[in-house]
C-alpha positions as CSV (number, residue, x, y, z in Angstrom):
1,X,115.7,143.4,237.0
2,X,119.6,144.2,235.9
3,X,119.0,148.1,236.6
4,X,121.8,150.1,234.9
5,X,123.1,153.1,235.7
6,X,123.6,156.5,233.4
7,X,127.0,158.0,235.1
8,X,128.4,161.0,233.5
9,X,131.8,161.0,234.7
10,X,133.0,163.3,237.0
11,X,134.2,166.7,235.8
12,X,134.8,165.0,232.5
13,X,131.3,165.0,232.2
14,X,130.9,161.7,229.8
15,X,127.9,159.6,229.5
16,X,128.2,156.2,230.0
17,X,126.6,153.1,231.4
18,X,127.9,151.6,234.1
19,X,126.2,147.7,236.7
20,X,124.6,149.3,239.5
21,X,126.9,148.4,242.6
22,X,124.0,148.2,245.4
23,X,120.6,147.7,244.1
24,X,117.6,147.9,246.7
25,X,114.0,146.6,245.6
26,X,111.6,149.3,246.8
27,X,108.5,148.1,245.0
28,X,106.9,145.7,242.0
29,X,108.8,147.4,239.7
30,X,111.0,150.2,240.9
31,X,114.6,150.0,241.7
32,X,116.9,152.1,243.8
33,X,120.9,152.3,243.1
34,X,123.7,153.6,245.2
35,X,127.0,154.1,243.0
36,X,129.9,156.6,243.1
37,X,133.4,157.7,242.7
38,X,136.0,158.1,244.8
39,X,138.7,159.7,243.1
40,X,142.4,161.5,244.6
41,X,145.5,161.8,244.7
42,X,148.9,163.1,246.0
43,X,150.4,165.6,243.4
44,X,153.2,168.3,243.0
45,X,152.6,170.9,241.1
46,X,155.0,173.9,239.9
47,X,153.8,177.1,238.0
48,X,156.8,177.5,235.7
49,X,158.0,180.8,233.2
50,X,157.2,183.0,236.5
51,X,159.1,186.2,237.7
52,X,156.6,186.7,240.5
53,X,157.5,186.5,243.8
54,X,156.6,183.4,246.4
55,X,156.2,181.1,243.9
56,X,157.3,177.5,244.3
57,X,156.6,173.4,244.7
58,X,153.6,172.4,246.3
59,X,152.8,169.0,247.9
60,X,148.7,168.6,248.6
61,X,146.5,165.6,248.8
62,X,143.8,166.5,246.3
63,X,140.1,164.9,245.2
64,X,139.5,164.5,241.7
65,X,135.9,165.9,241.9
66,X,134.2,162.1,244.0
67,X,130.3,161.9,244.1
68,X,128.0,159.5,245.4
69,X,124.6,159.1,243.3
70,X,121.6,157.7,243.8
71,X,119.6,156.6,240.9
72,X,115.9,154.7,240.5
73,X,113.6,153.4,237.2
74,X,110.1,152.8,237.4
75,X,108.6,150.7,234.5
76,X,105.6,152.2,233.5
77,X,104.6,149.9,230.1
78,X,106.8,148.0,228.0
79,X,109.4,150.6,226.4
80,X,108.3,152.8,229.3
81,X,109.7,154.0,232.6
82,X,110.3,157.0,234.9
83,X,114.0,158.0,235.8
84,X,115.4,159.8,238.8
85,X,119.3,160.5,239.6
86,X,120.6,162.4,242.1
87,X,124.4,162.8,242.6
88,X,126.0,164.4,245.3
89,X,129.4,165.8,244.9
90,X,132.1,165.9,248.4
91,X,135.2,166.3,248.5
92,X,137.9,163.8,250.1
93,X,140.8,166.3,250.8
94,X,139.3,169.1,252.7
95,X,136.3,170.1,254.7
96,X,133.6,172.1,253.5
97,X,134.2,174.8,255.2
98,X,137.2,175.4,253.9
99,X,138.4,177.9,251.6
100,X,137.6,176.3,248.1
101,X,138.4,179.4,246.4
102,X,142.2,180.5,247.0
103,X,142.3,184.5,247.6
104,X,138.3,184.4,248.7
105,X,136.2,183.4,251.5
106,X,134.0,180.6,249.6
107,X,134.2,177.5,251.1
108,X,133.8,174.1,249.6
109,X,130.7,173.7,250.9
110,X,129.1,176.3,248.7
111,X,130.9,174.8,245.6
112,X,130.0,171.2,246.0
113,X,127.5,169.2,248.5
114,X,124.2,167.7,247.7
115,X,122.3,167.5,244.4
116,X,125.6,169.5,243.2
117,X,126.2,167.0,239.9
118,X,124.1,166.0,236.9
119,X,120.6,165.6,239.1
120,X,117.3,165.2,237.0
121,X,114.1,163.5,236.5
122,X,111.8,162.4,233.7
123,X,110.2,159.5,231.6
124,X,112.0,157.0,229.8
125,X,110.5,155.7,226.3
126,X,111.1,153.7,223.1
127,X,113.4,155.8,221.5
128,X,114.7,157.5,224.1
129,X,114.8,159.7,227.5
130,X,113.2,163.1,228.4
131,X,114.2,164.7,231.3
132,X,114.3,168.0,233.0
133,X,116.7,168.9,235.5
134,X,121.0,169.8,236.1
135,X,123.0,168.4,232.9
136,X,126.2,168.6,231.6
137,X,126.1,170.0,228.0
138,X,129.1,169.9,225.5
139,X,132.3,170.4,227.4
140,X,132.7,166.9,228.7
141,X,132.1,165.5,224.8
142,X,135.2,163.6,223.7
143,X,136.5,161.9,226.9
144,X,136.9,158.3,226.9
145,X,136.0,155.8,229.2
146,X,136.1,153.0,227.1
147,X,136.8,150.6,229.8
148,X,133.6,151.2,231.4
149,X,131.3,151.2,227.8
150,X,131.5,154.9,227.3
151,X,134.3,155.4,223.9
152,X,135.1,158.6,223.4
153,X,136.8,160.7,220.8
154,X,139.3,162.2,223.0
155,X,142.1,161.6,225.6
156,X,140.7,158.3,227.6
157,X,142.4,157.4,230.5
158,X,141.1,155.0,233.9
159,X,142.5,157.2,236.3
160,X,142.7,161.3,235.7
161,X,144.4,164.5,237.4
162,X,141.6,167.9,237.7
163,X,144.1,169.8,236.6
164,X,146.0,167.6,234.2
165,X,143.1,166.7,231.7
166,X,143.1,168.3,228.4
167,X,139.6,168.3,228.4
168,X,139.8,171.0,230.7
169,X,143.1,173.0,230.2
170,X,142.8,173.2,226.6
171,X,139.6,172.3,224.9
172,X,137.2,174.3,227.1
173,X,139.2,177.5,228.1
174,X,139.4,180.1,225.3
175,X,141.2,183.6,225.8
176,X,139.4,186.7,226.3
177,X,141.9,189.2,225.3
178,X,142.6,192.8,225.5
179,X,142.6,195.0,222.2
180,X,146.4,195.0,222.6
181,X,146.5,190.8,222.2
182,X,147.4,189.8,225.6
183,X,145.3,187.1,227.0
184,X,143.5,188.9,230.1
185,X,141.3,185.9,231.1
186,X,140.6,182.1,230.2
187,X,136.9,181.6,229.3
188,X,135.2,178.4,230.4
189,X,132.7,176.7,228.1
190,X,129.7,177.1,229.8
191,X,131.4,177.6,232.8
192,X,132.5,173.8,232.7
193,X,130.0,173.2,235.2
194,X,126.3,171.5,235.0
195,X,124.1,173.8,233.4
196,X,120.8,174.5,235.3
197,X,116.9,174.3,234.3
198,X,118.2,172.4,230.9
199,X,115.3,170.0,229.2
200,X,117.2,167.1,227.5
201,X,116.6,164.3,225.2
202,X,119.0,161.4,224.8
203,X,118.2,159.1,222.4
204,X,118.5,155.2,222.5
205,X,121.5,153.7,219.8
206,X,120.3,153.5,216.1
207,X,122.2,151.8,213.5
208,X,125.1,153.0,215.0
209,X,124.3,156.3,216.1
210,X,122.6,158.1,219.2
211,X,122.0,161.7,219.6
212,X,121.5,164.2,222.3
213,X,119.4,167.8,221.9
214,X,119.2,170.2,225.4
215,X,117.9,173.5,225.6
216,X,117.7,175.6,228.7
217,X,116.5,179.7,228.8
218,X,119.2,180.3,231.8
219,X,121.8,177.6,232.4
220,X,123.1,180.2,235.3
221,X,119.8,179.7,236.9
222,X,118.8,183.2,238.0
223,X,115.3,183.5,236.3
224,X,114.2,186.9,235.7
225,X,117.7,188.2,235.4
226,X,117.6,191.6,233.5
227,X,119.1,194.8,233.2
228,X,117.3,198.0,234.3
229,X,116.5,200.7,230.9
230,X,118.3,203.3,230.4
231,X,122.1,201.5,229.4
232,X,121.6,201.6,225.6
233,X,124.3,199.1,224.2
234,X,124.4,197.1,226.9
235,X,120.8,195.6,227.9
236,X,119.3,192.5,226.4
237,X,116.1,191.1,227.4
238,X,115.4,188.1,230.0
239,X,112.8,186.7,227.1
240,X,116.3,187.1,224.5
241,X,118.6,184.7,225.4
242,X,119.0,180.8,225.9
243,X,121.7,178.0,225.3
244,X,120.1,175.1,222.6
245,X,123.0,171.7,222.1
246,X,123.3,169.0,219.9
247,X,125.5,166.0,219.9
248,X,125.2,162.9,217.5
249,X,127.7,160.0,217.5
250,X,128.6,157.4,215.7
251,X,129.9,153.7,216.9
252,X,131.1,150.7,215.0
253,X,133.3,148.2,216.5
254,X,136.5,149.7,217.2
255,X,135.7,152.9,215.5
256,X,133.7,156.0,217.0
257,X,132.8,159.7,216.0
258,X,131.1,162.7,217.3
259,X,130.0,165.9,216.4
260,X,128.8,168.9,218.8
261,X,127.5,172.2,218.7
262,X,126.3,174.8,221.2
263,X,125.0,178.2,220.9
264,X,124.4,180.6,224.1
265,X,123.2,183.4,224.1
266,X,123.1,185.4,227.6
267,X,120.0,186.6,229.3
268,X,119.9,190.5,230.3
269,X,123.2,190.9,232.7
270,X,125.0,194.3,233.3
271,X,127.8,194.9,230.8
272,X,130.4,197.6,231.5
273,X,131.3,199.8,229.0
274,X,135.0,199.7,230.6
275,X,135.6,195.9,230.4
276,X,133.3,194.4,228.0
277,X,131.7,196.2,225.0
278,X,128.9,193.5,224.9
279,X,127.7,190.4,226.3
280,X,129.8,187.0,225.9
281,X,128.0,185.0,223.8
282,X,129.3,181.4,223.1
283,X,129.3,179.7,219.8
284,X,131.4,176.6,219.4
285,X,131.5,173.0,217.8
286,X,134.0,170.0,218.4
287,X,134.2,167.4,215.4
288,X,136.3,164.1,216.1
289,X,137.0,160.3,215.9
290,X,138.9,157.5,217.6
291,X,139.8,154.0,216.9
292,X,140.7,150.9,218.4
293,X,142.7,148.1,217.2
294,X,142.8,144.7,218.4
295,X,146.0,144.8,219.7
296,X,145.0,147.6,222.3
297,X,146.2,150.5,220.8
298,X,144.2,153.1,220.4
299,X,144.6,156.6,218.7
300,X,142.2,159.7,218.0
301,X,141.7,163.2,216.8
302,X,139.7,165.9,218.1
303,X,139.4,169.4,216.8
304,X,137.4,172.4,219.0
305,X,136.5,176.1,217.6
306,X,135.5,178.2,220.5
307,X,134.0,182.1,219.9
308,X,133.1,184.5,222.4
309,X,131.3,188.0,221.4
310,X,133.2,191.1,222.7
311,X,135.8,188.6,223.7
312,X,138.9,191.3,222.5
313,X,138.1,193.4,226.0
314,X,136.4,196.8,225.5
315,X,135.6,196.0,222.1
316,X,132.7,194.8,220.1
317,X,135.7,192.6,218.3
318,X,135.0,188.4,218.8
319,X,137.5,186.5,220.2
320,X,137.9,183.4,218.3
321,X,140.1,179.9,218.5
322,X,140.9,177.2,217.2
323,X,142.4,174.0,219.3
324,X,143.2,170.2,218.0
325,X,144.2,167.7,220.4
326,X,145.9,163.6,219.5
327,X,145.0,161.4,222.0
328,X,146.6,157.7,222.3
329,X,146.5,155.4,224.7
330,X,147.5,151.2,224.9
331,X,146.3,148.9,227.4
332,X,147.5,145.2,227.9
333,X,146.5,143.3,231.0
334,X,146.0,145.1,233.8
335,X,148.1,147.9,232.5
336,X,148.0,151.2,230.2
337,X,149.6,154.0,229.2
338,X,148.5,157.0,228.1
339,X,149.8,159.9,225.5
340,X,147.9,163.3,224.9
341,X,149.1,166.1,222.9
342,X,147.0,169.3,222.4
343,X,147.5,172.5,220.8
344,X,145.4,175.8,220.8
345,X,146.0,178.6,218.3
346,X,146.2,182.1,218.5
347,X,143.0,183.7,219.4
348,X,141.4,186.2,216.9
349,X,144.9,186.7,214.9
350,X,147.1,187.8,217.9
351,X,150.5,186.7,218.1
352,X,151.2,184.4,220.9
353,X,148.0,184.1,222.1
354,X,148.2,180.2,221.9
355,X,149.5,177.6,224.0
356,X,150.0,173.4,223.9
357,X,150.0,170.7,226.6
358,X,150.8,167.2,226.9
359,X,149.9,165.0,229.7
360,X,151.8,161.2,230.0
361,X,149.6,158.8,232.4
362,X,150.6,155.3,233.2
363,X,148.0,153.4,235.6
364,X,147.5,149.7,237.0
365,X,144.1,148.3,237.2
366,X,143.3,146.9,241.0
367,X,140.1,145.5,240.4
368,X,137.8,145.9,236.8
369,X,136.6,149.5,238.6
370,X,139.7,150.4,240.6
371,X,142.4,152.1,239.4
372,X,146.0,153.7,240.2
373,X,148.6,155.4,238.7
374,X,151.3,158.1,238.1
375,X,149.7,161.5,236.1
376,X,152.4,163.9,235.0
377,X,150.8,166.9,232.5
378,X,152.6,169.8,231.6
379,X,150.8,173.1,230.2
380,X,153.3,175.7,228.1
381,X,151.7,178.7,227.0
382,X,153.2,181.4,224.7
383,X,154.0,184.8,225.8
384,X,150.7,186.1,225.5
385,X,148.8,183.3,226.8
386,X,146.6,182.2,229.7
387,X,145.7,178.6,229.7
388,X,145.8,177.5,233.6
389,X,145.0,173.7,235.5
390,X,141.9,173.7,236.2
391,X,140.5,174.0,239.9
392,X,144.5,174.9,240.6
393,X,144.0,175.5,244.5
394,X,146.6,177.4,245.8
395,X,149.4,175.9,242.9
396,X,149.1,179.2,241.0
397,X,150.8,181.5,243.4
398,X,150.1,184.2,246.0
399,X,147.7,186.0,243.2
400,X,145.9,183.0,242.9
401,X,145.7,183.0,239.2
402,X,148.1,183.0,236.6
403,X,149.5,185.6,234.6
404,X,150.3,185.9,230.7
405,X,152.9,183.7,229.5
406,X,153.6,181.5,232.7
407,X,153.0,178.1,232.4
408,X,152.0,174.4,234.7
409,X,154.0,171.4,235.8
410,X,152.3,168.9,237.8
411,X,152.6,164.9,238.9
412,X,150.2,163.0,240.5
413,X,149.9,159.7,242.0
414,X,145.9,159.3,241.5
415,X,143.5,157.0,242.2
416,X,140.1,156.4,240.7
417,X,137.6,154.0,243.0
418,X,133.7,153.2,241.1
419,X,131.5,151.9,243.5
């Protein structure tokens, strides 16, 4: 039986279908797979705009978020099957017990380990698959791995940097901002992480298009979370809140779409008066397309608006934002290259709340799954604004995080290893 394998790609968090590498027969009609990534690289990175003190170049080896995963199918009928996947995340660079957090004592064992990624189980049908489990939800939509199946809207690239993606740095960070207009925090989409107890439905491709639909009641997992009476303005009931997300997309030869949508709204938590005048809800859709032509080159368009609730800091004032990214890429051979501009607005009407990036990515195909290459991405934000790399490490400085205004140089010599 040609078992294939869902992956959702690393921290980019995009599904697509890849050959399982290691197939073992464990009965009539059940197969097991073992696949993975091994992804990292050597990098420099620079914080740049920066009057603080003890800031300068850093050299690290870094991993690019690896994972080994085990996945099985069962055939039940015709049309008819049980899935399981389990994916384990580790980390090439560094122990786990080392710090993982710069400035705290987490390690990256508490951050990564077994059953970390997208791990779930549930039935497989004729039109599609149900099942329950840890997913990723939204803010991977629009990366491109259209060398392994998986065409995206967005930047697409065979080899990537953690902290020189986009998808990361710009698309799913919004500012939370003080009343004054200067950007006090970046916001995550849904904490850019898997989402826990979701219940998801993927359908199979029709005419063209596939959809997805996820809901979960806590995607921070800690049922029975709530607030004790007695803080008017501030509680919310457990039984309130809940994240529901839809995704449909649309594919016809060398041209693809997608549209997405989420809509969280937190369970109880403790909201201080002080620093936020309410809890953070999230409401956001991305809307874009991407096309190929024959010759290699491709080009696309993406566009994200991002809100938070009580995002302007000790207000009840939304923080909103709008960001639009061009992504283009040509591959010939055994080669590409790879061109992504993107550029976030002003949140909620401030003045130089915004920020833009590029990133420039040239990378050399070893085998049809191996790849390596030279990342360079570059992150300028305006004088009021806080977009930062992603899972930075110790790059930012001896606060650990960056500061209004400053901004992100970085090259990499990466390497990206399915198996």
């Amino acid at each position: 039986m040609n078992v294939k394998l869902a992956i959702i790609a690393a921290s980019a968090a995009a599904a697509t279908v890849l050959p399982a590498q290691t197939t073992l027969q464990v009965g009539a009609a059940t197969n097991v797979t073992i696949s993975g990534l091994f992804t990292a690289g050597i990098k420099n990175s620079e914080v740049t705009d920066s009057s603080r003190p003890g800031l300068s170049n850093e050299w690290r080896i870094d991993d690019n978020t690896s994972r080994l995963i085990f996945s099985s199918t069962t055939k039940v009928a015709d049309g008819w099957s049980v899935v399981f996947r389990l994916e384990n995340r580790f980390t090439a660079d560094v122990r786990p017990s080392s710090v993982g957090v710069f400035g705290t004592t987490t390690n990256t064992g508490t951050i990564t380990g077994w059953a970390d990624g997208d791990t779930w189980g549930g039935v497989g049908t004729p039109i599609g698959t149900f099942v329950f489990g840890k997913s990723s939800l939204y803010w991977g939509d629009g990366l491109g791995l259209d060398y392994l199946g998986a065409p995206g809207i967005g930047e697409s690239v065979r080899i990537w940097d953690v902290q020189g993606l986009t998808l990361f740095n710009m698309l799913d960070q919004a500012q939370l901002v003080t009343k004054t207009g200067v950007a006090a925090a970046s916001a995550y989409t849904l904490s850019n992480t898997r989402e826990q107890n979701v219940l998801r439905f993927d359908s199979v491709r029709f005419h063209n298009f596939d959809l997805a639909l996820a809901f979960t009641k806590n995607d921070g997992g800690d049922e029975n979370h709530y607030v004790a009476p007695g803080t008017a303005g501030y509680a919310r009931p457990y039984e309130d809140g809940g994240t529901f997300y839809a995704r449909l997309r649309y594919f016809n030869g060398g041209f693809n779409a997608s549209a997405s949508v989420v809509n969280k709204t937190i369970q109880g938590g403790v909201y201080a008066p002080a620093t936020t005048a309410g809890p953070l809800d999230l409401h956001a859709y991305r809307l874009g397309a991407a096309y190929t032509l024959p010759m290699g080159l491709r080009f696309g368009f993406v566009y994200d608006k991002t809100e938070y609730d009580n995002g302007v800091l000790t207000t009840r004032t939304d923080a909103k934002r709008t960001d639009w990214e061009i992504p283009i890429n040509y591959l010939w051979g055994k080669h590409e290259v790879a061109f992504t501009y993107n550029k976030a607005g002003d949140t909620s009407g401030f003045a130089n709340t915004g920020a833009n990036m590029i990133n420039l990515v040239y990378d050399y195909a070893l085998t049809k799954r191996a790849f390596i290459g030279v990342f360079y991405s570059k992150i300028s934000n305006d004088a009021n604004g806080h977009y930062s790399p992603f899972l930075s490490g110790t790059s930012l400085g001896p606060t650990g995080v960056a500061v209004a205004g400053e901004g992100f140089r970085q090259i990499g010599i990466n390497m990206n290893y399915w198996f």
